[in-house]
C-alpha positions as CSV (number, residue, x, y, z in Angstrom):
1,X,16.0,-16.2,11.3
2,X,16.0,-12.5,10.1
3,X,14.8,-11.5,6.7
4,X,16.7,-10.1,3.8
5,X,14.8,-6.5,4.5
6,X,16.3,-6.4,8.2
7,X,19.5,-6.5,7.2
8,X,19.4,-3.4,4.8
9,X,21.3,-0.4,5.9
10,X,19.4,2.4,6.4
11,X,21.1,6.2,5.7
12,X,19.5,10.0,6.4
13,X,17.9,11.2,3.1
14,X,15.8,14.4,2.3
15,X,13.1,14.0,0.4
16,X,12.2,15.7,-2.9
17,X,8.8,15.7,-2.2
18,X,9.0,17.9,0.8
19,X,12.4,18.4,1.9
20,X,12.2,16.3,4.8
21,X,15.0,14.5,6.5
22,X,14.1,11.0,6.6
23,X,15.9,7.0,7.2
24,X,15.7,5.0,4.3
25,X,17.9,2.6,2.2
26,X,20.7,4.1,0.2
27,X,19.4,5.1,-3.0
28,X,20.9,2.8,-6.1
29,X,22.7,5.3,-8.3
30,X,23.2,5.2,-12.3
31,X,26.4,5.9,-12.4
32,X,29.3,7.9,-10.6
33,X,28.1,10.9,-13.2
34,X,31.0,10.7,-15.4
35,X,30.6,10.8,-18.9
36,X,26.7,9.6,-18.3
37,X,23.9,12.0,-18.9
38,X,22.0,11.3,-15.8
39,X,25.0,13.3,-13.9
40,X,24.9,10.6,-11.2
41,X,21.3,11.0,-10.0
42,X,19.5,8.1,-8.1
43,X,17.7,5.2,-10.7
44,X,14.3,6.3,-8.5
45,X,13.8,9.8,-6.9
46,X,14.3,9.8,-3.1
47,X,10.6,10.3,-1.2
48,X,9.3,9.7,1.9
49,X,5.9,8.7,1.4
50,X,3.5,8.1,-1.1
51,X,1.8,11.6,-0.5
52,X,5.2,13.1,-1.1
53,X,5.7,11.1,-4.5
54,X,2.0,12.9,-5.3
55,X,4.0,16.1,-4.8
56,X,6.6,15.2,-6.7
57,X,4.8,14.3,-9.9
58,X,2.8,17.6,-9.4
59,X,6.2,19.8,-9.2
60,X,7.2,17.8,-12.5
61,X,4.3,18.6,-13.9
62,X,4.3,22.0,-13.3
63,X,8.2,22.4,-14.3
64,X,9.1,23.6,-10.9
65,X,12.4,21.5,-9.1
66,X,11.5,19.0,-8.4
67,X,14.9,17.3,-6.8
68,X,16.1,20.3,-4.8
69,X,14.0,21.8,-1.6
């Protein structure tokens, strides 16, 4: 018996934190962008770890970009 977690497809992502190329699942979107004010962004941001998500608040903070490397 496999578990609902093996059967997720896993996709290349880069990171926000860092700008790393990683595997994880395909990020749930809002919305194809039109018409929508999130312009078709992810629901969470797309990290690698939870040191990166540490730099990602941080960039936030600090008004830098924070989705772009």
């Amino acid at each position: 018996m496999t578990s609902p977690e093996s059967n997720k497809k896993l996709v290349k992502l880069n990171c926000w934190g860092c700008g790393e190329e990683f595997q994880g699942e395909e990020p749930k979107m809002c919305c194809s962008g039109h018409m929508c004010g999130c312009l078709g962004m992810p629901i969470d941001p797309i990290i690698c770890s939870e040191e990166c998500y540490k730099l990602f608040l941080e960039k936030l903070k600090n008004g830098r970009n924070a989705t772009i490397q």
